[in-house]
N, CA and C atoms as an extended XYZ file, in Angstrom:
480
Properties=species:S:1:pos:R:3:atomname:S:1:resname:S:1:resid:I:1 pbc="F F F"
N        27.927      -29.662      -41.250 N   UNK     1
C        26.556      -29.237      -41.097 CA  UNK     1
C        26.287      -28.974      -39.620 C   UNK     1
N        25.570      -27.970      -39.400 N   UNK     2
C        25.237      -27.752      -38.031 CA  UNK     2
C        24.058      -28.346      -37.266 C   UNK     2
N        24.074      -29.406      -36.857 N   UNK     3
C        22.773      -29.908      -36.106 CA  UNK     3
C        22.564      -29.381      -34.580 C   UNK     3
N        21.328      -29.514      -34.065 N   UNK     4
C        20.701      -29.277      -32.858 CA  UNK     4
C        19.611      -30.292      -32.714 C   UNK     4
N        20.170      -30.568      -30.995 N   UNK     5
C        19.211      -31.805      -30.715 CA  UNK     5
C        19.071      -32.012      -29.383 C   UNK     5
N        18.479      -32.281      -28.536 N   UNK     6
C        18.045      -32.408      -27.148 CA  UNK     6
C        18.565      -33.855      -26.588 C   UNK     6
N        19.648      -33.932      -26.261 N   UNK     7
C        20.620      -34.772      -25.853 CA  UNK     7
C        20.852      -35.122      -25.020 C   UNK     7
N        19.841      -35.912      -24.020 N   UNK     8
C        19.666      -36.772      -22.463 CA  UNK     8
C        19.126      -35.172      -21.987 C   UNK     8
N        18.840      -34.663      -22.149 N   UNK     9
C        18.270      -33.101      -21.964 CA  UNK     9
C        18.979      -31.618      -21.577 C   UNK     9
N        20.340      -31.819      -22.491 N   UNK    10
C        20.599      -31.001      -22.790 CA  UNK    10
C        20.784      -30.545      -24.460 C   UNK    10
N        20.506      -29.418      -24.478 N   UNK    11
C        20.647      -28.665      -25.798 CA  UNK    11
C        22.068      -29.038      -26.037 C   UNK    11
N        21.888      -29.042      -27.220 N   UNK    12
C        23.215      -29.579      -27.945 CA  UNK    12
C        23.185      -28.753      -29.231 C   UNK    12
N        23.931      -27.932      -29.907 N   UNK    13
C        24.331      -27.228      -31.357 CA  UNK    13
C        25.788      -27.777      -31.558 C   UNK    13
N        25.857      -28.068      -32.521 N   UNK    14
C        27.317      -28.145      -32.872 CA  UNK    14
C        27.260      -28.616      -34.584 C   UNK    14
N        28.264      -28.149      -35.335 N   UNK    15
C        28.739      -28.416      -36.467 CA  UNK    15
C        29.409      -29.722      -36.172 C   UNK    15
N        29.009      -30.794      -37.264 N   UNK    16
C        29.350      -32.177      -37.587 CA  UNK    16
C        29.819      -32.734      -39.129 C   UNK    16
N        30.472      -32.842      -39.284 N   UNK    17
C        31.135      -34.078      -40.862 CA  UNK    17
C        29.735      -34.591      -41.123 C   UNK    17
N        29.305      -34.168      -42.544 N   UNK    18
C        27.843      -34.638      -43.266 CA  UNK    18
C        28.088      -36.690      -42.854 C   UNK    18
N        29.550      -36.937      -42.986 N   UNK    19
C        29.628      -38.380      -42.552 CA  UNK    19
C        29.779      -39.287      -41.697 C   UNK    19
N        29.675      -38.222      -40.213 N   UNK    20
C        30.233      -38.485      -39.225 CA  UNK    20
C        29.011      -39.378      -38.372 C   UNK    20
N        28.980      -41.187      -37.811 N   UNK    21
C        28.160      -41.297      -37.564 CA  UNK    21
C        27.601      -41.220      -36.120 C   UNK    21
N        26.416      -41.260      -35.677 N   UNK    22
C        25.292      -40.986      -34.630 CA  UNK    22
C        26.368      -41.447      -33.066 C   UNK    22
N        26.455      -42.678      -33.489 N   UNK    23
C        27.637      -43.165      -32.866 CA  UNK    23
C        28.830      -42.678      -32.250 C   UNK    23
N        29.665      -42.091      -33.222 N   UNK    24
C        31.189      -41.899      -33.220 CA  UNK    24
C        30.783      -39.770      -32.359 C   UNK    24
N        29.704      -39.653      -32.910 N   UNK    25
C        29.385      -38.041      -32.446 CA  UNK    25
C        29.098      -38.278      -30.798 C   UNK    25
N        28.058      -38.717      -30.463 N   UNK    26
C        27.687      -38.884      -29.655 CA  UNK    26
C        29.138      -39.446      -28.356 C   UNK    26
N        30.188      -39.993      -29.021 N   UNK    27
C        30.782      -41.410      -27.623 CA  UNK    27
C        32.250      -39.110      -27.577 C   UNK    27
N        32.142      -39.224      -29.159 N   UNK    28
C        33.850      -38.848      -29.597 CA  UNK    28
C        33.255      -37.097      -29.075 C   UNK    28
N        32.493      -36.558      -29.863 N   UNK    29
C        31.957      -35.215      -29.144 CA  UNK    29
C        31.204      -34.821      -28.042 C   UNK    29
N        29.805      -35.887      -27.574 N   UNK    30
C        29.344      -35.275      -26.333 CA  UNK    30
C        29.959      -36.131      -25.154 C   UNK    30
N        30.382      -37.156      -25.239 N   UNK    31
C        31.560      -37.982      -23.973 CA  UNK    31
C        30.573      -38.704      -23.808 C   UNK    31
N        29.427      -39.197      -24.371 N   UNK    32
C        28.717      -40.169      -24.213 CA  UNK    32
C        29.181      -41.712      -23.671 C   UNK    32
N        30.060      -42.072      -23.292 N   UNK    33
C        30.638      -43.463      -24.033 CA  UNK    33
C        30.126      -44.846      -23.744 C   UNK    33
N        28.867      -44.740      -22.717 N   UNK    34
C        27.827      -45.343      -22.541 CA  UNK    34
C        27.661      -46.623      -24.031 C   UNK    34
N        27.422      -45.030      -24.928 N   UNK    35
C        27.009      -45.967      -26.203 CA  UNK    35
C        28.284      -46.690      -27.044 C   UNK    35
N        28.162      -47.956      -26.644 N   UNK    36
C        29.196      -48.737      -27.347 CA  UNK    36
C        29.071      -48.870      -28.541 C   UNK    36
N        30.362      -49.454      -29.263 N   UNK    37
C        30.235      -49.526      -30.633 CA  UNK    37
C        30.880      -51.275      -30.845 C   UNK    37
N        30.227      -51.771      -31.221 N   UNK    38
C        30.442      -53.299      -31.503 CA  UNK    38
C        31.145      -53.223      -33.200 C   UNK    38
N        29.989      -53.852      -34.057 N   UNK    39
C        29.879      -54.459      -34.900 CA  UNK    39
C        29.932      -53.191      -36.573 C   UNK    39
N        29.475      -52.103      -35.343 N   UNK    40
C        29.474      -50.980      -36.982 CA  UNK    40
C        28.763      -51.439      -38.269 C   UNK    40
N        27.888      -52.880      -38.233 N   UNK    41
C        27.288      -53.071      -39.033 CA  UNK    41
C        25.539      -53.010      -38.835 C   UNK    41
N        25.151      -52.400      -37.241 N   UNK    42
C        23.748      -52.412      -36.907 CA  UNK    42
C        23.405      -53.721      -36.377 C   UNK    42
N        24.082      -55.064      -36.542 N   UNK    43
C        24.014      -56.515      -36.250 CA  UNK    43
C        23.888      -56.771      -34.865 C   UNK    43
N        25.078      -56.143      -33.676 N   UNK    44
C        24.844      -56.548      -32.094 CA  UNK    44
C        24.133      -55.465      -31.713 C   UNK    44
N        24.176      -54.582      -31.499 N   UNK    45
C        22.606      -53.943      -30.752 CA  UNK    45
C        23.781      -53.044      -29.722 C   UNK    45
N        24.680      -53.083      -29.701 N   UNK    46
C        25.668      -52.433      -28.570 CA  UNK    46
C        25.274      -50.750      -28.505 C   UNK    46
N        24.980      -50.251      -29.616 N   UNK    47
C        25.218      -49.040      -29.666 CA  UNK    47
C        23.718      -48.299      -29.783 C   UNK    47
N        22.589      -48.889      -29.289 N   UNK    48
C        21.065      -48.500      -29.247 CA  UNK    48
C        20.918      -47.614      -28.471 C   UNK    48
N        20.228      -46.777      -29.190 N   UNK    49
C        20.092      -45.235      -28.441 CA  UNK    49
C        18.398      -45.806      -28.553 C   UNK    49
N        17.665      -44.159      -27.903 N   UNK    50
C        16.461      -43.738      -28.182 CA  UNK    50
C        16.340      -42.534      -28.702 C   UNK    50
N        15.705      -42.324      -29.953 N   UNK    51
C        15.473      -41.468      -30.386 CA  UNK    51
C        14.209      -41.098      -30.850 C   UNK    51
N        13.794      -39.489      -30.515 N   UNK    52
C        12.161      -39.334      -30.666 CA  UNK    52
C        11.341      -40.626      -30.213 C   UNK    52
N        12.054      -41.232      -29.153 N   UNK    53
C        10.993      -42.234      -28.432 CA  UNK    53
C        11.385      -43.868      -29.166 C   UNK    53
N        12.113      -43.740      -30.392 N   UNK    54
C        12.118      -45.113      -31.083 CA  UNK    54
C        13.583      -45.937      -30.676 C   UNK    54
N        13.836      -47.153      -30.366 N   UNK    55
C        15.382      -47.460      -30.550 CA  UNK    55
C        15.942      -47.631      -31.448 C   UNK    55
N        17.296      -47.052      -31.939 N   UNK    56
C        17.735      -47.329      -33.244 CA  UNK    56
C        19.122      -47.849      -32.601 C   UNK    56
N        19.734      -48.194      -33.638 N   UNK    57
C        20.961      -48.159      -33.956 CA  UNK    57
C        22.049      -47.118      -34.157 C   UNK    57
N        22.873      -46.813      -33.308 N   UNK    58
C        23.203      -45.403      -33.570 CA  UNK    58
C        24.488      -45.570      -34.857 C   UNK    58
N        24.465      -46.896      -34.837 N   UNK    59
C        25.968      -47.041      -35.798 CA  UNK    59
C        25.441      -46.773      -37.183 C   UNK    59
N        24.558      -47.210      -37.645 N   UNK    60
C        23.724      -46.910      -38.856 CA  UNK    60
C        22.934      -45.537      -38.911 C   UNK    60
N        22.794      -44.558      -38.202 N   UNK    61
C        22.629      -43.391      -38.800 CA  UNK    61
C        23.776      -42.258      -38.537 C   UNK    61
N        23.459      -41.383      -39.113 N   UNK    62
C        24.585      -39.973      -39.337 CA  UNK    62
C        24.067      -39.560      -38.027 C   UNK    62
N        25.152      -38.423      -37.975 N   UNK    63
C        24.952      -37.405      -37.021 CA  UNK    63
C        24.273      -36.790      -36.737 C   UNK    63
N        24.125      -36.156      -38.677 N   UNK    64
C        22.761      -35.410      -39.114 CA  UNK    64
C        21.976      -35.713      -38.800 C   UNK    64
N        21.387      -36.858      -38.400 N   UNK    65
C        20.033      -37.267      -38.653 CA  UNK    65
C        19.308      -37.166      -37.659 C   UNK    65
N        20.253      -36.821      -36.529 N   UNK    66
C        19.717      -36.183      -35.016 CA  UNK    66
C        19.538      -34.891      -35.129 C   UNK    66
N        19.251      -34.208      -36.263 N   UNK    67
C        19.004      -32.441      -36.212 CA  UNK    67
C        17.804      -32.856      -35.909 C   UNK    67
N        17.028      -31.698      -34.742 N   UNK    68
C        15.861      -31.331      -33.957 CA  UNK    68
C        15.479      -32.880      -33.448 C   UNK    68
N        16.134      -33.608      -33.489 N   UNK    69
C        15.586      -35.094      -32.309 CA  UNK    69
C        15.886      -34.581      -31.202 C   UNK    69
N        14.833      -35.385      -30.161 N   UNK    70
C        15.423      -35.980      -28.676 CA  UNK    70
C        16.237      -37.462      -28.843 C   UNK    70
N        16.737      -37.165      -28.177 N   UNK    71
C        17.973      -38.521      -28.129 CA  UNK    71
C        18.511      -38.723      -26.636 C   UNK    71
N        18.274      -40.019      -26.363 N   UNK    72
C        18.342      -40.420      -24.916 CA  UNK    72
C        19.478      -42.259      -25.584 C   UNK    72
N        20.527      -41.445      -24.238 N   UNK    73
C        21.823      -42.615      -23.884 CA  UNK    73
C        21.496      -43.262      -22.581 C   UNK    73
N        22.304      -43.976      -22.905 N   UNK    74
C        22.309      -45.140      -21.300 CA  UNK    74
C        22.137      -43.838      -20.255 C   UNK    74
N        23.096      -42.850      -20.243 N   UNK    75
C        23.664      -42.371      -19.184 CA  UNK    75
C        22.411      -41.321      -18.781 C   UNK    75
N        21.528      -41.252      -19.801 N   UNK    76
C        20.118      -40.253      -19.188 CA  UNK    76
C        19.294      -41.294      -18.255 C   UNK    76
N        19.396      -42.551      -17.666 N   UNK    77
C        18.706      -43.272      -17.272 CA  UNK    77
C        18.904      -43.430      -15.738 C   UNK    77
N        19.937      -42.954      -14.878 N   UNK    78
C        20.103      -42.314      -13.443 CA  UNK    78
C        18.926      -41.770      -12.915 C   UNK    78
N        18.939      -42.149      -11.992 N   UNK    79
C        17.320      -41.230      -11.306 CA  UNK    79
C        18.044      -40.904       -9.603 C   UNK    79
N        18.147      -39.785       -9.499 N   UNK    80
C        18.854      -38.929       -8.383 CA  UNK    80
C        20.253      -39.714       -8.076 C   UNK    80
N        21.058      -39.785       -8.557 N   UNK    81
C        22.574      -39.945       -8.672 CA  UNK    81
C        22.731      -41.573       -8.514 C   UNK    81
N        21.558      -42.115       -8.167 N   UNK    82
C        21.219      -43.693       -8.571 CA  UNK    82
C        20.727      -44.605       -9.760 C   UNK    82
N        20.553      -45.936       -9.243 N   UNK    83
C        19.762      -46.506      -10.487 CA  UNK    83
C        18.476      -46.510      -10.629 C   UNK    83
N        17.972      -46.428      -11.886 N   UNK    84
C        16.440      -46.605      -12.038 CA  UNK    84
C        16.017      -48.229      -11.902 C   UNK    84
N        14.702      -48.135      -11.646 N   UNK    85
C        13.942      -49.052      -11.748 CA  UNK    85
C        14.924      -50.378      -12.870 C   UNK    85
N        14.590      -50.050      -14.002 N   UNK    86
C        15.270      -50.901      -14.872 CA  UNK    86
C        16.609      -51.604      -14.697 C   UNK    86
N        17.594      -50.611      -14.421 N   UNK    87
C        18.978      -50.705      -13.765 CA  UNK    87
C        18.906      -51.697      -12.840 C   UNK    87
N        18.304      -51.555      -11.986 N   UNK    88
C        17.816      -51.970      -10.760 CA  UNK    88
C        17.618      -53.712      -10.952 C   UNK    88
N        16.572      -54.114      -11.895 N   UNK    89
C        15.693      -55.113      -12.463 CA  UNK    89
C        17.018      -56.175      -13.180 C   UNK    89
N        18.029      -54.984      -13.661 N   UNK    90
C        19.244      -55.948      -14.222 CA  UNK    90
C        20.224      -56.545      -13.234 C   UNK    90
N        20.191      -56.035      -12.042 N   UNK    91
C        21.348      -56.144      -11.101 CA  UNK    91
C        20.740      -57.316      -10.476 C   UNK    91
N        19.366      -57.156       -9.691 N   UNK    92
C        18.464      -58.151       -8.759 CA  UNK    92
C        19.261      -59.244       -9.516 C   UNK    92
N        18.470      -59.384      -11.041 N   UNK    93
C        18.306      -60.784      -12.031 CA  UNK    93
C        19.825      -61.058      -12.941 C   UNK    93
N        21.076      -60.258      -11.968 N   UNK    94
C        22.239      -61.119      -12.120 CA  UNK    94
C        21.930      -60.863      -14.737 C   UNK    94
N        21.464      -59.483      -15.263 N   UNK    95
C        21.073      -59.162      -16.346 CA  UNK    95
C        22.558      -59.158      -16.705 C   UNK    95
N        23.631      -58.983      -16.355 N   UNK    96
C        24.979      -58.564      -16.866 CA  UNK    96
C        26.419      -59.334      -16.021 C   UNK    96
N        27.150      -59.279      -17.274 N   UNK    97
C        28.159      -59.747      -16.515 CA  UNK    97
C        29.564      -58.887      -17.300 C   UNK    97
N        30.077      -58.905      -18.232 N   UNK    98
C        30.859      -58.072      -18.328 CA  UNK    98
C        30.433      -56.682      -19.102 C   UNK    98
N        29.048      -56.618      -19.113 N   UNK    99
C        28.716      -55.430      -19.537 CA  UNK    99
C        28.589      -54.510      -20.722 C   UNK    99
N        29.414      -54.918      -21.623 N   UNK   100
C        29.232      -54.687      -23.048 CA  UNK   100
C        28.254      -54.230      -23.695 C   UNK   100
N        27.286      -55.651      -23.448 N   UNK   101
C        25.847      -55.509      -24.042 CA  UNK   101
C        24.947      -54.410      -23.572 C   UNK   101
N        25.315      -54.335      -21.702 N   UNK   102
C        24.252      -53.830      -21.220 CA  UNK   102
C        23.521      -52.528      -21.621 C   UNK   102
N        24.518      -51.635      -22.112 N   UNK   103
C        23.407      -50.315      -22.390 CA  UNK   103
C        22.329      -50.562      -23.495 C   UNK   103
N        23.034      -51.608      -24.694 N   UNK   104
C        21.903      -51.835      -25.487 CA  UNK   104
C        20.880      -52.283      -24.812 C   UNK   104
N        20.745      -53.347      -23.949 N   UNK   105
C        19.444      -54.110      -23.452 CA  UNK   105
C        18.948      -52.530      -22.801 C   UNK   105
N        19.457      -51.672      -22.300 N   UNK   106
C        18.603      -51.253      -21.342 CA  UNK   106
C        18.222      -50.071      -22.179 C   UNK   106
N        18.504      -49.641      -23.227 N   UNK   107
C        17.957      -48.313      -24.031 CA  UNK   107
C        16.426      -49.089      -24.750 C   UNK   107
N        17.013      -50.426      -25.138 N   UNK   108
C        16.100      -51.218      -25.963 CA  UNK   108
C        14.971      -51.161      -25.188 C   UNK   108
N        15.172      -51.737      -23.874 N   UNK   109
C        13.925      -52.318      -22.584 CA  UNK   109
C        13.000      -50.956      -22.208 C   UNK   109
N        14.243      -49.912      -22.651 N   UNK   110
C        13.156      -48.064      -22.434 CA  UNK   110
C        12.143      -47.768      -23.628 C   UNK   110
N        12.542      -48.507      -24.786 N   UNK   111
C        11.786      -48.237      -25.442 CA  UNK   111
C        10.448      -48.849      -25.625 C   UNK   111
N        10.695      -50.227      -24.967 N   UNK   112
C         9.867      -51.024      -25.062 CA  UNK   112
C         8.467      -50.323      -24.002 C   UNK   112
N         9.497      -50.401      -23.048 N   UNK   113
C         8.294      -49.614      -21.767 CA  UNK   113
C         7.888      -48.173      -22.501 C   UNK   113
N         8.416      -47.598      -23.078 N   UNK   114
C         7.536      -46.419      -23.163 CA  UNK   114
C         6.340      -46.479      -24.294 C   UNK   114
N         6.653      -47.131      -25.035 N   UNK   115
C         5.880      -48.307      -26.515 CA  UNK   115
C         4.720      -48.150      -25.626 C   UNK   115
N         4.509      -48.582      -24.769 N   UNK   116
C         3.145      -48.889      -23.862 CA  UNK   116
C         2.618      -50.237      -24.499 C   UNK   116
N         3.419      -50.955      -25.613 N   UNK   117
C         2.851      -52.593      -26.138 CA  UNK   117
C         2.466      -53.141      -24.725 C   UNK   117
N         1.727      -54.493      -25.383 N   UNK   118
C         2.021      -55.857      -24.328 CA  UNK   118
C         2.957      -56.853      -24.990 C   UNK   118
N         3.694      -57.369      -24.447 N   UNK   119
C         4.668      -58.832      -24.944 CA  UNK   119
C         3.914      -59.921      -24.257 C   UNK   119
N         3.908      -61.031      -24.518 N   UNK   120
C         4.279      -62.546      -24.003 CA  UNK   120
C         5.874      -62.316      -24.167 C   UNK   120
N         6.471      -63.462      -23.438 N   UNK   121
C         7.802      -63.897      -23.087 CA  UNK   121
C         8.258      -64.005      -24.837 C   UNK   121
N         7.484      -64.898      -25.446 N   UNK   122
C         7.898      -65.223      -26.493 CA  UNK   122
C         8.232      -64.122      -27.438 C   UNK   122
N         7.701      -63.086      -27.330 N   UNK   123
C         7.665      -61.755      -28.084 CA  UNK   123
C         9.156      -60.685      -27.443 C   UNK   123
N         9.259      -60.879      -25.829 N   UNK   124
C        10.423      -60.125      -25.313 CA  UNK   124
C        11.076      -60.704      -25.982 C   UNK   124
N        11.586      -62.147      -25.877 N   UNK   125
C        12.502      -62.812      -26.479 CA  UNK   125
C        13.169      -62.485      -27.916 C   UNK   125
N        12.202      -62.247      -28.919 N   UNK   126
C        12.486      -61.936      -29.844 CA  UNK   126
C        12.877      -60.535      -29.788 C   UNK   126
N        12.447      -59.887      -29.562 N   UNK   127
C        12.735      -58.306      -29.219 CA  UNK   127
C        14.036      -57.792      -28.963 C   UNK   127
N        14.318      -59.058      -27.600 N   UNK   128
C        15.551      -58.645      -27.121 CA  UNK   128
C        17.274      -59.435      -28.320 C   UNK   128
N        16.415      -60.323      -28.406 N   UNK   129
C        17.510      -61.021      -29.694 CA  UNK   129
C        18.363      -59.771      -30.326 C   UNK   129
N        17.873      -58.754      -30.820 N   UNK   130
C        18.742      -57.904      -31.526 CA  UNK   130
C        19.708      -57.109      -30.685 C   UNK   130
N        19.832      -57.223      -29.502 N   UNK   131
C        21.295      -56.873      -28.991 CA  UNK   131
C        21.836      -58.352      -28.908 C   UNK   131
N        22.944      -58.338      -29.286 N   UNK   132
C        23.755      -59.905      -28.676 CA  UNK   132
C        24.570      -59.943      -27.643 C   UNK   132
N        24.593      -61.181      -27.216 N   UNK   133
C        25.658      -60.688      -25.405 CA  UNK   133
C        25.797      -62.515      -25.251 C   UNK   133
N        26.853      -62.233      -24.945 N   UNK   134
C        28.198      -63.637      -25.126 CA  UNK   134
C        28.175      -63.842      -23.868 C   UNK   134
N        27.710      -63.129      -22.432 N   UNK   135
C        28.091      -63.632      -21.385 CA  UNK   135
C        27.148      -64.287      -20.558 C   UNK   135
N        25.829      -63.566      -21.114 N   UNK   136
C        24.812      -64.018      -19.659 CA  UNK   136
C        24.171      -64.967      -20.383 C   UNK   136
N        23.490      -65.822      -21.448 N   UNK   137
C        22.936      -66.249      -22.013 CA  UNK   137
C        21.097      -66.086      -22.042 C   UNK   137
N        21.056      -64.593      -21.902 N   UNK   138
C        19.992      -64.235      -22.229 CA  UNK   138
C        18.990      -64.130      -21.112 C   UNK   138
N        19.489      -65.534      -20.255 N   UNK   139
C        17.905      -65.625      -19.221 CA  UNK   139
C        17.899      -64.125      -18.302 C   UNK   139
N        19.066      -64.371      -17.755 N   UNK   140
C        19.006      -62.431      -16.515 CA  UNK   140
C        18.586      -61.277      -17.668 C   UNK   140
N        18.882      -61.175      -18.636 N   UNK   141
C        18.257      -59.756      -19.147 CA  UNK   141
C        16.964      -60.335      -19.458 C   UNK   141
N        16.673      -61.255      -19.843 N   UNK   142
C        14.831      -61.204      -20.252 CA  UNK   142
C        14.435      -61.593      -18.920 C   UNK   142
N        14.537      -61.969      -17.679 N   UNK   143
C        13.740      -61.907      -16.617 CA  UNK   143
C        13.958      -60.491      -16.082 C   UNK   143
N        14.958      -59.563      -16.127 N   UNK   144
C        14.740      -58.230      -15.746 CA  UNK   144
C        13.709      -57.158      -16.491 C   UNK   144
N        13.852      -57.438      -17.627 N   UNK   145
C        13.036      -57.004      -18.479 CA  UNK   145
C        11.174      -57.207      -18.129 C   UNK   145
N        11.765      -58.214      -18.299 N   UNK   146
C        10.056      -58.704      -17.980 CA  UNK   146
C         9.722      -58.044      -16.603 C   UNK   146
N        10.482      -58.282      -15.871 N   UNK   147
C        10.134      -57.464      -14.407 CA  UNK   147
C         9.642      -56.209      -15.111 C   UNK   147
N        10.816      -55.553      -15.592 N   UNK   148
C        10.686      -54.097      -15.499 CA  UNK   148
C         9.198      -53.888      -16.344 C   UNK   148
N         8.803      -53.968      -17.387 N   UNK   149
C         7.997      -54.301      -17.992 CA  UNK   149
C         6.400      -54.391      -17.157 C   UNK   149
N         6.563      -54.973      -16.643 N   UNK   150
C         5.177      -55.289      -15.519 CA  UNK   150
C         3.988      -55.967      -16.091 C   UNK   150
N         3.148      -54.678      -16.175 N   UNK   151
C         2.091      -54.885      -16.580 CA  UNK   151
C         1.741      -55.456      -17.663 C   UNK   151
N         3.029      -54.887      -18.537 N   UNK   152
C         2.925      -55.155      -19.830 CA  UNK   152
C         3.164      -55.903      -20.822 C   UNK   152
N         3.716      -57.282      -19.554 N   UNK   153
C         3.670      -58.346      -19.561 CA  UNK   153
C         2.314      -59.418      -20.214 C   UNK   153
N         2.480      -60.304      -21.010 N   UNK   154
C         0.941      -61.131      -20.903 CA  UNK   154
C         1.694      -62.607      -20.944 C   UNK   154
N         0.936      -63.109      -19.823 N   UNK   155
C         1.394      -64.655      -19.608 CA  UNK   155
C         1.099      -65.525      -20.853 C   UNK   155
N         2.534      -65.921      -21.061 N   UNK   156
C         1.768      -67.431      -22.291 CA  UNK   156
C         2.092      -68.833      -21.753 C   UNK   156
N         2.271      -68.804      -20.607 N   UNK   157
C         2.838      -70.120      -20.359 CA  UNK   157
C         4.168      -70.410      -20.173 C   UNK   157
N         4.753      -69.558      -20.346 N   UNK   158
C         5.839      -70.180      -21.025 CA  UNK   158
C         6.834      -69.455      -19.583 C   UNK   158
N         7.432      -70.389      -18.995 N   UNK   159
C         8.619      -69.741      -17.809 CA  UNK   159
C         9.352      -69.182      -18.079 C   UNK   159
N         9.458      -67.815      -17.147 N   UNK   160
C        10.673      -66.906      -17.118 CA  UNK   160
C        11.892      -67.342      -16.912 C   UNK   160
């Protein structure tokens, strides 16, 4: 099937396998490889894209299913041959250590910021739960987050 889709912002056409998934297109045809592939069951969060603004799972949908989406990878998140803000927020707060996880937290943390929600801590927390990451034990990506986040932060008490 032939899909078209706006792909970190470039146009993208190409014929794809009706079974081929979001995932395997994205790392195996556009050189994405940003987007990791863990678990292939949607369970660690490794492979979270943004799409039309939402985070998904890229292991759980088709290829197809990006006909006429925007779709944004780790690697659209550079801001003039550097890191963004967010990027930035993970490095300060020590967010990563062997890296695996990281593009999920940080596609996830884009979506969150563009959401325009408010969280309490208790709410990032949960949020961020659906990527998993074996190395940092959580505190550096939810205090970067929360940085990055800002405003949209609401205090509950509860320490970063």
């Amino acid at each position: 099937m032939e899909i078209q889709a706006d792909i970190n912002g470039d146009d993208i056409a190409e014929a794809v396998p009706v079974r081929m998934h979001a995932a395997d297109f994205l790392r195996k045809r556009c050189g994405l490889t940003g987007v990791h592939i863990g678990c292939e069951q949607g369970v660690c969060g490794m492979c979270t894209i943004v799409v039309d603004g939402v985070a998904v799972k890229s292991c759980l949908m088709l290829a197809v299913q990006l006909d006429d989406c925007t779709v944004r990878t780790v690697e659209s998140l550079e801001e003039n041959g550097g890191l963004n803000a967010l990027q930035q927020a993970f490095r300060e707060h020590h967010g990563l250590q062997c890296g695996f996880c990281t593009p999920g937290f940080l596609m996830l943390a884009t979506h969150l910021k563009n959401s325009g929600k408010r969280y309490t801590l208790s709410e990032l927390r949960e949020e961020m739960s659906g990527v998993l990451c074996r190395c940092t034990g959580y505190e550096g990506p939810v205090r970067a987050v929360a940085q990055y986040l800002g405003d949209q932060m609401i205090d509950d008490g509860l320490p970063c």
